[in-house]
NURO-468789 format. One record per residue: chain; residue number from 1; x, y, z of N, C-alpha, C in turn. Coordinates in steps of 0.05 Angstrom, whole numbers. Example, Ala and Ser with C-alpha at 12.3 -4.5 7.8 and 13.67 -1.06 7.14 Angstrom:
residues 2
> A	1	264	-114	156	246	-90	156	264	-66	156 $
> A	2	257	-45	142	273	-21	143	258	1	157 $
end
This chain:
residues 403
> A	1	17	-24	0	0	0	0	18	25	0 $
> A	2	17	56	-23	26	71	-19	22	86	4 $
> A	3	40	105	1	41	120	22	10	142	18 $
> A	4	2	148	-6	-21	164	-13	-42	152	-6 $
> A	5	-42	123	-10	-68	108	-4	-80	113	26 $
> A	6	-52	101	40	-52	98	73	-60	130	83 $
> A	7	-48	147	75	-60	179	81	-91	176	72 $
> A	8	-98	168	52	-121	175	42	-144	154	62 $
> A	9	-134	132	70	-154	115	91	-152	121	115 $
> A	10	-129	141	132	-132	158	143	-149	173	149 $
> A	11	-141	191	132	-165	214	135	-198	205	132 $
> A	12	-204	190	105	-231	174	113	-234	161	130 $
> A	13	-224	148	154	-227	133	179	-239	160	201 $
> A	14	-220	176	202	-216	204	220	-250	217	210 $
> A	15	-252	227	182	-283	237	174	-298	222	176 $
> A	16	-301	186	181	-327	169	184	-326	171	211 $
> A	17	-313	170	235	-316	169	255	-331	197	268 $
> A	18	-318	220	258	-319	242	258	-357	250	258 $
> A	19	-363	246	233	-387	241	218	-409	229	237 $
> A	20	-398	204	235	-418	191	259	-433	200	276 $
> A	21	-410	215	304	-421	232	319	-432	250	312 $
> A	22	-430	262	293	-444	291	280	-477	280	276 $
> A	23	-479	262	264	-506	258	267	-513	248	271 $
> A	24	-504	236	296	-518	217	325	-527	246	348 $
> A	25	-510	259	345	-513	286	360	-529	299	354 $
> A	26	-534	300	324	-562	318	313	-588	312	323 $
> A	27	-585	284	324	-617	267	325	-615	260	361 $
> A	28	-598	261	373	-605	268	400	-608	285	416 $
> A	29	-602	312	404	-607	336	410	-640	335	403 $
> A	30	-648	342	386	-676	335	354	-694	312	382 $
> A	31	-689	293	388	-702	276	410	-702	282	431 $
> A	32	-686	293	441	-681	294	468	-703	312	482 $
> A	33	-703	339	465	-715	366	466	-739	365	458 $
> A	34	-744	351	437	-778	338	431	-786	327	453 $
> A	35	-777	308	461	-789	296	494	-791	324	519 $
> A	36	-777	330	517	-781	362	531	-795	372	532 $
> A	37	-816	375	506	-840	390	503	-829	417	474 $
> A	38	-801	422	475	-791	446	448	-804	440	428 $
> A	39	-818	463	422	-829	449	388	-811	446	366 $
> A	40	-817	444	338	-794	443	314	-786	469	308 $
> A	41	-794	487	317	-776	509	309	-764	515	321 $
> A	42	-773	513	351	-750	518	378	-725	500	381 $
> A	43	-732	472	369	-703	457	367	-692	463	347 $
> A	44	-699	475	321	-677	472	300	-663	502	309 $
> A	45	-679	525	327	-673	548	329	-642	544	346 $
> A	46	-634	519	353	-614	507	384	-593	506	356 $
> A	47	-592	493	335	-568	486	309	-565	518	297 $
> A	48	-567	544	308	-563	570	288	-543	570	294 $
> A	49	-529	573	310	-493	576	318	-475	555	305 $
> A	50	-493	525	307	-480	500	295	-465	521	258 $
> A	51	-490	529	254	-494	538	225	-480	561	218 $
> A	52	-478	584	240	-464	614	239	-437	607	239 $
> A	53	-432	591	263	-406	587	262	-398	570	242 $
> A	54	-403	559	230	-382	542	203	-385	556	178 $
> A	55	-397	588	182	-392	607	158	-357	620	163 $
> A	56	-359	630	194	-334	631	204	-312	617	205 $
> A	57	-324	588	212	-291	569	218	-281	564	187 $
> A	58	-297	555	177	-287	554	132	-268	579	126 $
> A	59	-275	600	140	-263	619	123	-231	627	141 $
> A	60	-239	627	167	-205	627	181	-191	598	181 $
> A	61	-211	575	173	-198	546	186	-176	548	155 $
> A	62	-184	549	132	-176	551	103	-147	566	106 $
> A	63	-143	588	124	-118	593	124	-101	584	151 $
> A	64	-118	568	172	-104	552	195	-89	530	178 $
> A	65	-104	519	153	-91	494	151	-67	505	129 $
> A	66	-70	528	123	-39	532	92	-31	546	120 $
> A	67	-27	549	148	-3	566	157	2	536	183 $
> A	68	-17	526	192	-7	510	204	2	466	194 $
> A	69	-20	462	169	-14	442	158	-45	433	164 $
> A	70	-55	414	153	-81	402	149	-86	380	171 $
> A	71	-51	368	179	-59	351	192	-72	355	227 $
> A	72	-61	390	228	-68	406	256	-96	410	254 $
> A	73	-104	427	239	-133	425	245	-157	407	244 $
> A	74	-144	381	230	-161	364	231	-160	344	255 $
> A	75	-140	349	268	-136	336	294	-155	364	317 $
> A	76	-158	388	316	-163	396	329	-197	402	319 $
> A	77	-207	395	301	-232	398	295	-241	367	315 $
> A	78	-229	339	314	-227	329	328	-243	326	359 $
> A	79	-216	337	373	-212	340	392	-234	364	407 $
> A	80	-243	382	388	-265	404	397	-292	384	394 $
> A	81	-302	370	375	-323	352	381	-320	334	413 $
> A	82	-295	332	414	-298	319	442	-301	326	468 $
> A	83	-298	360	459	-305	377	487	-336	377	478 $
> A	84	-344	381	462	-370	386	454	-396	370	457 $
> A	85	-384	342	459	-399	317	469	-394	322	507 $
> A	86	-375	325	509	-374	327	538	-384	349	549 $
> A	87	-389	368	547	-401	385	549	-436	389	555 $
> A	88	-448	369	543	-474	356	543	-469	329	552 $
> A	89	-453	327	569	-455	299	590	-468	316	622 $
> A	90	-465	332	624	-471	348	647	-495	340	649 $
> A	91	-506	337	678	-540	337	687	-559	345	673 $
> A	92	-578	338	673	-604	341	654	-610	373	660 $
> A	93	-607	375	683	-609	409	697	-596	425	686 $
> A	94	-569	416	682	-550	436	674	-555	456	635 $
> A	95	-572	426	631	-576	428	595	-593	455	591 $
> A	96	-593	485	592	-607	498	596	-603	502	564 $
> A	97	-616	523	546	-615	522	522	-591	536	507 $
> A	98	-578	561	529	-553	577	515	-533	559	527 $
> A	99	-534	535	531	-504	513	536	-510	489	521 $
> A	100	-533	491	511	-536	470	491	-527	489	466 $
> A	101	-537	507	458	-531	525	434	-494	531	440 $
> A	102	-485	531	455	-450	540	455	-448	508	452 $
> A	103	-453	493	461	-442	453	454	-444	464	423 $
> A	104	-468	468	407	-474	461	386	-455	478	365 $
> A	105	-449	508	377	-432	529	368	-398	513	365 $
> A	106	-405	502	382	-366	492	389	-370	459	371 $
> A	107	-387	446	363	-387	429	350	-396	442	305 $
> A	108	-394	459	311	-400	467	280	-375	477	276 $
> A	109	-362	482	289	-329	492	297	-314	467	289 $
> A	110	-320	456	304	-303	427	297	-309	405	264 $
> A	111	-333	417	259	-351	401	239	-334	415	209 $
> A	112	-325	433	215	-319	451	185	-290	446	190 $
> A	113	-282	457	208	-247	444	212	-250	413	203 $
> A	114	-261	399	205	-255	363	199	-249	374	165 $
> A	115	-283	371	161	-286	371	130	-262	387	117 $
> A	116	-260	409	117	-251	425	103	-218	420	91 $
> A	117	-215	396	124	-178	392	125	-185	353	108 $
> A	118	-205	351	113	-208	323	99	-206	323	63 $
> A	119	-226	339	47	-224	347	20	-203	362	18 $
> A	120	-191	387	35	-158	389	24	-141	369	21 $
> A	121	-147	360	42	-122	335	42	-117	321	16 $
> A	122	-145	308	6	-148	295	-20	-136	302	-41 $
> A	123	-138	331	-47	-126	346	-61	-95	342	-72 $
> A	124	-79	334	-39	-47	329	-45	-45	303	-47 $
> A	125	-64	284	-45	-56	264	-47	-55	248	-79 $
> A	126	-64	268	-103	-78	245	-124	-52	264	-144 $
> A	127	-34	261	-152	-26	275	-179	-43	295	-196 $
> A	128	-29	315	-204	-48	329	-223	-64	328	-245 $
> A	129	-52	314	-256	-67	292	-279	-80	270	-277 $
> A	130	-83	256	-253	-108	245	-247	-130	251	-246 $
> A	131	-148	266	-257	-173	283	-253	-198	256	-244 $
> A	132	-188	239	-253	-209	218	-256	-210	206	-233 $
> A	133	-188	199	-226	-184	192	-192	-196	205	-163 $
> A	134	-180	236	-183	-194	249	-156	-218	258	-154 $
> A	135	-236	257	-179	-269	258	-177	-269	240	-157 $
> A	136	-266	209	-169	-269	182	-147	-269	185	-127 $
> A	137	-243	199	-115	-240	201	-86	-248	224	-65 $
> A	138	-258	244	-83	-271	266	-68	-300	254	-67 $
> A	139	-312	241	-83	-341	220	-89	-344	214	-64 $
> A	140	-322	183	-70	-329	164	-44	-329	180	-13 $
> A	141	-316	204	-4	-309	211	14	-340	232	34 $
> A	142	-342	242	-6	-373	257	0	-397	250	10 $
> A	143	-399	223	-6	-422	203	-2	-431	193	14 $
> A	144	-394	177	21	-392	154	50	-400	175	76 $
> A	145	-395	200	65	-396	218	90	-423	217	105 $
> A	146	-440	221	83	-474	226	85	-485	206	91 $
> A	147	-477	178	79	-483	157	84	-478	149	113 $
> A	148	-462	153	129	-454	155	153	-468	171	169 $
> A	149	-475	195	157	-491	210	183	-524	205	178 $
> A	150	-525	196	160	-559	179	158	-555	149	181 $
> A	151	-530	133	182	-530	117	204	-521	127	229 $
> A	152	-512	149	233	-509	161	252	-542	172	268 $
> A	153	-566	184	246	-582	183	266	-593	160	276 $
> A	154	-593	138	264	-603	110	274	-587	108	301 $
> A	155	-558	114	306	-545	108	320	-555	125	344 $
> A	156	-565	148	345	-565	167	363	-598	163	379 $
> A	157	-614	159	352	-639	135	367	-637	120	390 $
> A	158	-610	89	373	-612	73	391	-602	78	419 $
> A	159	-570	104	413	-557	103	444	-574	123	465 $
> A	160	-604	136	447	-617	155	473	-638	126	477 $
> A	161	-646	105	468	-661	84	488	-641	70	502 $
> A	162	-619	62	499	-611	40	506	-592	60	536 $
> A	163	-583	75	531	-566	86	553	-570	121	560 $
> A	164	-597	130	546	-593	159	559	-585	177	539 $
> A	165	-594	209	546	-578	229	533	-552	228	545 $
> A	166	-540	228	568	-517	243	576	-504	219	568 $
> A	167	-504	192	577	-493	164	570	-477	161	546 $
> A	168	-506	171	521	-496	166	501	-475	179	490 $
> A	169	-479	210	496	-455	236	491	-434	232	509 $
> A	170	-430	212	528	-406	214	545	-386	183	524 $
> A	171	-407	166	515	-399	143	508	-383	154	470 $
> A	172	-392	173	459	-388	177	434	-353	196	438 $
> A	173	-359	214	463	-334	218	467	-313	207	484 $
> A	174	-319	191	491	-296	169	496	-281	146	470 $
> A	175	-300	145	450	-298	129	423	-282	152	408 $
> A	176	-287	180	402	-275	189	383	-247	208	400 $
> A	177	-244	193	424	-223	210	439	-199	182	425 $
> A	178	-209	161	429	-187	139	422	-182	140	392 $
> A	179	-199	159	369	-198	160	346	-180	182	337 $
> A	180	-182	198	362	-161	223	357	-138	221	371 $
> A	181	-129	204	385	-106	195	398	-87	183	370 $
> A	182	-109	167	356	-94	143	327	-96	168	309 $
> A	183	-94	184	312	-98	202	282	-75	217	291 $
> A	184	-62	227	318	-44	244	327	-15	233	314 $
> A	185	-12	200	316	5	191	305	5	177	274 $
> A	186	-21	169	262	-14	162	238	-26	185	214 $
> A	187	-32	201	219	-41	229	190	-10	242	198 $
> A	188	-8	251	164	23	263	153	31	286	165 $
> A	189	44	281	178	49	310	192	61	337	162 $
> A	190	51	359	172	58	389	150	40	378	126 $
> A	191	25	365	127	1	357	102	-12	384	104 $
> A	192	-10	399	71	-21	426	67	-14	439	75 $
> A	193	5	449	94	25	466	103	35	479	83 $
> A	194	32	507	68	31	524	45	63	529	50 $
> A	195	77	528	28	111	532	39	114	565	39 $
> A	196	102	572	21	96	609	24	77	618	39 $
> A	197	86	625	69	66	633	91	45	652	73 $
> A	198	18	641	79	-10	662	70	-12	684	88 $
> A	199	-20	702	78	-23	729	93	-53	727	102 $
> A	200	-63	738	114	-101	737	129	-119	745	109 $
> A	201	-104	769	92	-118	772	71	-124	752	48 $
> A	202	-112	734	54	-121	707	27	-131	695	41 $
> A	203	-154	696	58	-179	687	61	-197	689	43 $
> A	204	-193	711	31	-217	714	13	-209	717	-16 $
> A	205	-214	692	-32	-207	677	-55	-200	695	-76 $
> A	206	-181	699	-98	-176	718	-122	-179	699	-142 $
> A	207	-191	676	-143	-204	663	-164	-226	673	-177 $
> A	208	-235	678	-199	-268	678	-201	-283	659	-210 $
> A	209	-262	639	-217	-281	610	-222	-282	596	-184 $
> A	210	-265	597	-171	-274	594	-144	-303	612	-127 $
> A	211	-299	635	-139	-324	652	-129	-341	646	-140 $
> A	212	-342	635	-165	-376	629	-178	-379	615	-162 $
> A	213	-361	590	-163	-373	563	-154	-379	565	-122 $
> A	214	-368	577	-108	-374	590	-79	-395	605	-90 $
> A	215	-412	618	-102	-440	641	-99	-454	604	-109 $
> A	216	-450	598	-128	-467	568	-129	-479	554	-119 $
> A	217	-453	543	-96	-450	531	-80	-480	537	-58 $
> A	218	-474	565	-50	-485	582	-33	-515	574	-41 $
> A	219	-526	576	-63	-551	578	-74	-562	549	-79 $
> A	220	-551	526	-77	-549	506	-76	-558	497	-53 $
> A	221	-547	498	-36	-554	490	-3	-576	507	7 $
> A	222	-574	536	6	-598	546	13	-622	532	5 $
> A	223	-622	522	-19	-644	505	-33	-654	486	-24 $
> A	224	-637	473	-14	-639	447	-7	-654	451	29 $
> A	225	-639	463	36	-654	470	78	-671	491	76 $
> A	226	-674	498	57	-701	525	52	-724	509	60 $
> A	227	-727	479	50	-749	459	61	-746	434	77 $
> A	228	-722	436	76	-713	406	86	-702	411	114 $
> A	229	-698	433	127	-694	433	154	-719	430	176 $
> A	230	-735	452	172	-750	456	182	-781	443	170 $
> A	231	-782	463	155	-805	457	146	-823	425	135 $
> A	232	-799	406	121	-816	388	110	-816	362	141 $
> A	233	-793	366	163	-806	353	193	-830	355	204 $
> A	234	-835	384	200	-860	398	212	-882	392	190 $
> A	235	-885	381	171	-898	385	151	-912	346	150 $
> A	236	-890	331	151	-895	311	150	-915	300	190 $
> A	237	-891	313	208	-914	309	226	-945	321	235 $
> A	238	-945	335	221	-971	350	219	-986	340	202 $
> A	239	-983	345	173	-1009	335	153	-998	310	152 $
> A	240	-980	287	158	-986	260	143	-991	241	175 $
> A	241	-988	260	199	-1001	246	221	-971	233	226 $
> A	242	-945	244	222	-919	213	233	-917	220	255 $
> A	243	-904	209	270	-897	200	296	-865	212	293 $
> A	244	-845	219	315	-819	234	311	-803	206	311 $
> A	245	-807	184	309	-792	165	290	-791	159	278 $
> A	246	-823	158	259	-827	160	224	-804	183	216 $
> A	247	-816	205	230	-798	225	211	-764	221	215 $
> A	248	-756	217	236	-731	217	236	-719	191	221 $
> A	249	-726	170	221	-729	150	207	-730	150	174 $
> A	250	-747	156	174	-755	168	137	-727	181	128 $
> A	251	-719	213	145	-704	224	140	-667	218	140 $
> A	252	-668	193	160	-646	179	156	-636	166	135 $
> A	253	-665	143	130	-653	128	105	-660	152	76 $
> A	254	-663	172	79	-660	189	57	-631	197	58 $
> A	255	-620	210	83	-586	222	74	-576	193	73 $
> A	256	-578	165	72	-566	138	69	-558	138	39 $
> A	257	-582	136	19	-591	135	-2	-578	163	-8 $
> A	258	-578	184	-9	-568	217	-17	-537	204	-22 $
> A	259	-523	190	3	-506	186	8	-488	164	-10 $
> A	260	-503	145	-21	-502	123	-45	-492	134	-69 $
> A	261	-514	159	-74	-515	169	-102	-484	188	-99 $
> A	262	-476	204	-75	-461	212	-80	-432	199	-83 $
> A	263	-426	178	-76	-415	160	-83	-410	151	-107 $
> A	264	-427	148	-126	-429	138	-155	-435	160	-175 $
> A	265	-439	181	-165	-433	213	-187	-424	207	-202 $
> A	266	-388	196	-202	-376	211	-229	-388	188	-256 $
> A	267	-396	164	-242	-408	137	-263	-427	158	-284 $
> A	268	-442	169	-259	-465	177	-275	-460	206	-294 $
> A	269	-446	224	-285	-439	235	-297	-409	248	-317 $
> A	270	-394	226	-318	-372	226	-317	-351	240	-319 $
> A	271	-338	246	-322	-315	271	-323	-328	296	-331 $
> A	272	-336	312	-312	-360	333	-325	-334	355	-337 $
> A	273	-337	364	-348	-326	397	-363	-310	412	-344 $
> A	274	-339	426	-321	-336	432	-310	-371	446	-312 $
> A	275	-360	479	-334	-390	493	-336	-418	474	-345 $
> A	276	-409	459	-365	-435	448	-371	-446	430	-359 $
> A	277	-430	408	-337	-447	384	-317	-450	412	-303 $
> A	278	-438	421	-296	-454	443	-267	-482	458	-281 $
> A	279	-478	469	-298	-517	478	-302	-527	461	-316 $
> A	280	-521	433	-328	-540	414	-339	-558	406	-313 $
> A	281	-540	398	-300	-552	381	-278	-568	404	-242 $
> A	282	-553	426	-247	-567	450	-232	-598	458	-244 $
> A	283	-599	458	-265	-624	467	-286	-642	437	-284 $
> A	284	-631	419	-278	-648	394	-279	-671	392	-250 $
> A	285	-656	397	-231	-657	399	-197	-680	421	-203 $
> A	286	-671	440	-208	-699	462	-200	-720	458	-210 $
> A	287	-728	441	-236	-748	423	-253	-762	418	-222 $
> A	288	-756	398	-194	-768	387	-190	-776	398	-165 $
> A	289	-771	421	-146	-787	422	-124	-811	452	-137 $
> A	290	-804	452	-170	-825	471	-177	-847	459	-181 $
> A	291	-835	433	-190	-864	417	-198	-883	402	-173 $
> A	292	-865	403	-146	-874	400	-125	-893	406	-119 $
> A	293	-883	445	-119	-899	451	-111	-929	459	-124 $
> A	294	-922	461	-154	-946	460	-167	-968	431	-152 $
> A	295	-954	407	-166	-973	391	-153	-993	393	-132 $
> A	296	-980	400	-105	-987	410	-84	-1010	436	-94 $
> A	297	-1007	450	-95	-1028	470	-105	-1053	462	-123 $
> A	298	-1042	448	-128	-1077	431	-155	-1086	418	-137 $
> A	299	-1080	403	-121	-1087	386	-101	-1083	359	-102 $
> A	300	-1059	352	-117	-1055	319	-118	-1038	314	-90 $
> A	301	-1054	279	-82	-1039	264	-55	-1019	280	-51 $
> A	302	-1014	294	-17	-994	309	-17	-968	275	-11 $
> A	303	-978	259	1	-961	235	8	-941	233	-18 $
> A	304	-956	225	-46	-954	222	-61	-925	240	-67 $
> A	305	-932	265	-72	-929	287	-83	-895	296	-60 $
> A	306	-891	300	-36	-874	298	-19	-857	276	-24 $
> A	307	-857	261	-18	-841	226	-21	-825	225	-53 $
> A	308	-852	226	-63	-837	221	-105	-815	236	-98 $
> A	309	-825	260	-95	-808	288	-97	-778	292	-84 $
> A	310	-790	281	-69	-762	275	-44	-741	263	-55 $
> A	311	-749	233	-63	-729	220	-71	-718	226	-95 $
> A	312	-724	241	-112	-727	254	-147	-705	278	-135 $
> A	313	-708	296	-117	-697	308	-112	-667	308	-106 $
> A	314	-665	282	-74	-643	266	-65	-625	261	-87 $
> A	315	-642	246	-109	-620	238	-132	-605	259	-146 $
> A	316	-616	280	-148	-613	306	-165	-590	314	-148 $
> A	317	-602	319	-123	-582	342	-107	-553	322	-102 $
> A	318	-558	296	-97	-536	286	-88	-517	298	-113 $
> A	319	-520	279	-146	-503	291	-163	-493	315	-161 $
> A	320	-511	340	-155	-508	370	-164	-482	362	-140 $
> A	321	-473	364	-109	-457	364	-97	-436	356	-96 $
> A	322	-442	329	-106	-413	311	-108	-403	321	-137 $
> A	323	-408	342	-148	-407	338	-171	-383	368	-160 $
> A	324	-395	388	-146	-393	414	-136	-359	408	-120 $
> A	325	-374	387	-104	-344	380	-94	-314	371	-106 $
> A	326	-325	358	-126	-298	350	-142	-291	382	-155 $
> A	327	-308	394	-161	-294	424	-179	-279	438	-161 $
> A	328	-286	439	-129	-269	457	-119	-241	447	-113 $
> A	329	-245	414	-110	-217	407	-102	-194	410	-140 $
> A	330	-215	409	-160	-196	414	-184	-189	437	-186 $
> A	331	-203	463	-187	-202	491	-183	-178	495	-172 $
> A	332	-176	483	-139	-162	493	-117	-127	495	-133 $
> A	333	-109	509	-121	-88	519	-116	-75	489	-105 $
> A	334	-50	476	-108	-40	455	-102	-25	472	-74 $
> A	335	-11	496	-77	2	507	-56	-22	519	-39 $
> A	336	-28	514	-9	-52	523	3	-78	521	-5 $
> A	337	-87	494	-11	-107	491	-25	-128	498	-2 $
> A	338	-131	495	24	-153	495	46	-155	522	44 $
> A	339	-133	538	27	-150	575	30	-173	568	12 $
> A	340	-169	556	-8	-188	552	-29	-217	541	-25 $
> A	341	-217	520	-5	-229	495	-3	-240	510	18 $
> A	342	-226	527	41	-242	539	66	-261	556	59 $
> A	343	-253	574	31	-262	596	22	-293	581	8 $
> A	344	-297	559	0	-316	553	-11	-342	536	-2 $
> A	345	-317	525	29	-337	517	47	-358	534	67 $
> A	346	-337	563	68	-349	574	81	-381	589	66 $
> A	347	-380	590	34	-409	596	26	-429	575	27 $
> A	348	-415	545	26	-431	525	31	-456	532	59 $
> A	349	-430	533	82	-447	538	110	-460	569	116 $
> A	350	-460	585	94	-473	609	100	-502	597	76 $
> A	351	-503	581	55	-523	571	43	-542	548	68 $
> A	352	-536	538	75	-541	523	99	-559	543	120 $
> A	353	-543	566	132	-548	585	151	-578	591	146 $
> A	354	-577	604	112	-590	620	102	-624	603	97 $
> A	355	-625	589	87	-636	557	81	-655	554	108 $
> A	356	-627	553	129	-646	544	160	-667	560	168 $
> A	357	-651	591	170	-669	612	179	-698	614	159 $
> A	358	-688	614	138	-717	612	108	-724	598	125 $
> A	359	-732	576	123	-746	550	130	-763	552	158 $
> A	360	-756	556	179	-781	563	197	-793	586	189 $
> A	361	-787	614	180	-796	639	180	-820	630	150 $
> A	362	-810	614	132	-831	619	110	-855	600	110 $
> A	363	-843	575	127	-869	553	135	-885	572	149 $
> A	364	-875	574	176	-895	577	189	-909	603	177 $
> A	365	-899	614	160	-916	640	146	-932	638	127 $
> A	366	-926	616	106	-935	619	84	-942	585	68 $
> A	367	-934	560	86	-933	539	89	-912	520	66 $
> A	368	-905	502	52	-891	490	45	-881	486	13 $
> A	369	-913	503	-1	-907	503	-19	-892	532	-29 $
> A	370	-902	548	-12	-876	567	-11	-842	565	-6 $
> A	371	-838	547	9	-819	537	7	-808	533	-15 $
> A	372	-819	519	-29	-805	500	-46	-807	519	-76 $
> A	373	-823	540	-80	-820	550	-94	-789	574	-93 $
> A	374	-787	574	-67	-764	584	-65	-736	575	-65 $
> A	375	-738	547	-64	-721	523	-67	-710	528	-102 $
> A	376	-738	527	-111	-737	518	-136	-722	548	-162 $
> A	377	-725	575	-140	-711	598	-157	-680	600	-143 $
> A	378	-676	585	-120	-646	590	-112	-628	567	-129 $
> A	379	-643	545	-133	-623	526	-148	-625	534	-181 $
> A	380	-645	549	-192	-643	564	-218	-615	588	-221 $
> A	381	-621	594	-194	-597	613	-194	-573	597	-191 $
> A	382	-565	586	-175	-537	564	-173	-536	568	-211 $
> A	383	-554	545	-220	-554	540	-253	-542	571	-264 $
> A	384	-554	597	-259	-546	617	-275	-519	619	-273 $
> A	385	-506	626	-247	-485	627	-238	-466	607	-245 $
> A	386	-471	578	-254	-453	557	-261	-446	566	-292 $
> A	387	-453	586	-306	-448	593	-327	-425	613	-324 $
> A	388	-419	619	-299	-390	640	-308	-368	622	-304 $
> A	389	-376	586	-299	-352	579	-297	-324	575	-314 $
> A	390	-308	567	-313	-281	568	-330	-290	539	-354 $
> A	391	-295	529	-377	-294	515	-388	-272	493	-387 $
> A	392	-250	504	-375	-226	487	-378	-213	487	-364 $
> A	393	-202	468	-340	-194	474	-312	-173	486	-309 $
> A	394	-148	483	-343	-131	495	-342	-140	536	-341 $
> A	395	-162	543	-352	-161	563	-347	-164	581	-327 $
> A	396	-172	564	-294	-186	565	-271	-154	567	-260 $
> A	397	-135	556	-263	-105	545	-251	-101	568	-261 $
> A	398	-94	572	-283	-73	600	-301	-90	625	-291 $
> A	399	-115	633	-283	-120	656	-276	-113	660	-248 $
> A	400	-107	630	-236	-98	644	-193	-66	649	-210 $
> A	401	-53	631	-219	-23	647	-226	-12	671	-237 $
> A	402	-42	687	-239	-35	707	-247	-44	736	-236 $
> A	403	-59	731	-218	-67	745	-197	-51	762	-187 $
end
């Protein structure tokens, strides 16, 4: 086994473990607080800091990892989930809502540091002329990721029956403390370590095929949690009568399946361009939560009409991302690529932010098919915006060298 390989099962060992907890933690927070009596807007209102803060950590973590090395902050994104689980081991008394919201603040901290040092990483590990490889391997990494935090809420189910809220958060950080102990000694040490110290000001990217695909990006995710955070939980337990294990359940084996497809992207779409898989398949996506919501409005089975849609969707969005993800790691800069990769994560989690906040304010205002009509003009926009991209990756490389 090369030395690239063993780095590269590394770091995917470090992000599945990582992952896990991330959404075992979601869905026990999401449970925990439901048994409480919080309604769905009051618990997703507990993940805004999760969300604020990983607009922040993307955009300083991107130059932690070109001034300190990739393998530092991914050890310390780590190691902050583990205060963060511990942190919510405290008494049931102690769980008041601004120490659950700072857990969740200090775990979106850690959540963007992982990722951000995980897809850089990938970056140094594949030759430059591998393009094909490193679709592959940014794929499997994207997929397996999602795929994992869809078994992660099953997981967070089982460990709030079988042992408790605090049990389970005391038991996940004792598991990923021994995962970050094995990562201190086997991930590359100075991995991404930029040999030309970055200045603070190259936080903010002088690419413009990076900034499209960061405004994209942005418009992309908002799309996607504009209905999918709030609103379609509240939506399904209300008009289809589920129970908060249908829905959490449903919604699991959906990021499972999201998580599949992202995995097998490049099959399906294969070595994209760049501009034209990004608005073929952006322009395809918005086709379907418009037609959602039309349906919905005539009055066909909303069961029907939700579910089809869902999974029509899942398939769509998974490609549009895994697809998003391989461009930024080709885009990126080989010298300090995590400025690049931070810079693009961080519009990801302000699309996310933006998405969340939509999503209670327009349900509860205007109900679901508003949503989704709004879904359906932000991923039109991604599509517009995927049209300033560079046609040719060499032209995306030759415009940062000339900056």
């Amino acid at each position: 086994m090369n030395s690239a390989i063993r780095q590269y099962l590394v770091i995917t060992g470090n992000y599945w473990a990582f992952t896990l907890t991330d959404g075992a933690l979601r869905m026990l927070v999401v449970l925990h607080f439901h048994q409480l009596g919080y309604s769905p807007l009051a618990i997703a209102l507990l993940f805004i800091f999760y969300e604020l803060f990983g607009v922040v950590t993307n955009l300083v973590g991107g130059y932690l990892g070109a001034r300190l090395g990739l393998n530092r902050t991914m050890n310390i994104g780590l190691f902050l989930q583990i205060v963060a689980l511990l942190m919510l081991a405290v008494p049931a008394a102690a769980l008041t809502v601004p120490w659950v919201m700072a857990a969740q603040a200090l775990s979106g901290i850690a959540k963007d540091l992982n990722k951000m040092s995980a897809k850089s990483g990938i970056k140094l590990l594949v030759p430059d002329e591998q393009q094909g490889r490193l679709y592959k391997w940014v794929a499997i990494l994207t997929g397996s990721k999602n795929t994992l935090k869809g078994v992660g809420f099953f997981l967070g189910g089982v460990l709030l029956m079988s042992v408790g809220f605090q049990g389970a958060v005391a038991a996940m950080a004792m598991v990923l403390g021994l995962v970050w102990l094995a990562s201190l000694f086997l991930l590359g040490q100075d991995l991404g370590k930029s040999k030309a110290k970055p200045k603070f000001s190259d936080i903010l990217s002088k690419s413009r095929a990076i900034n499209v695909l960061s405004a994209a990006r942005m418009f992309l995710f908002g799309a996607r949690d504009v209905w999918f955070v709030v609103a379609l939980p509240v939506y399904m337990a209300t008009v289809f009568g589920w129970d908060h294990w249908q829905v959490g359940g449903f919604l699991a084996c959906w990021v499972i399946g999201y998580g599949f497809v992202q995995t097998v992207a490049p099959r399906i779409t294969g070595l994209a361009s760049g501009k034209a898989g990004a608005v073929f398949w952006a322009a395809l996506l918005a086709g379907v939560p418009a037609a959602m919501a039309g349906a919905l409005v005539v009055g066909w089975p909303p069961e029907w009409v939700v579910i089809g849609g869902l999974l029509l969707f899942g398939i769509l969005f998974a490609i549009n991302s895994s697809l998003h993800s391989y461009l930024i790691v080709r885009y990126a800069r080989g010298d300090g690529v995590s400025l690049d990769v931070g810079f693009y994560y961080m519009s990801n989690a302000a699309g996310r932010l933006m998405g969340t906040l939509l999503s209670g304010w327009v349900y509860q205002a205007w109900g679901l098919e508003a949503c989704l009509w709004i879904s359906a003009a932000l991923v039109a926009m991604a599509a517009l915006l995927s049209l300033g991209l560079p046609d040719r990756r060499d032209e995306a490389i030759g415009e940062q060298r000339f900056v």
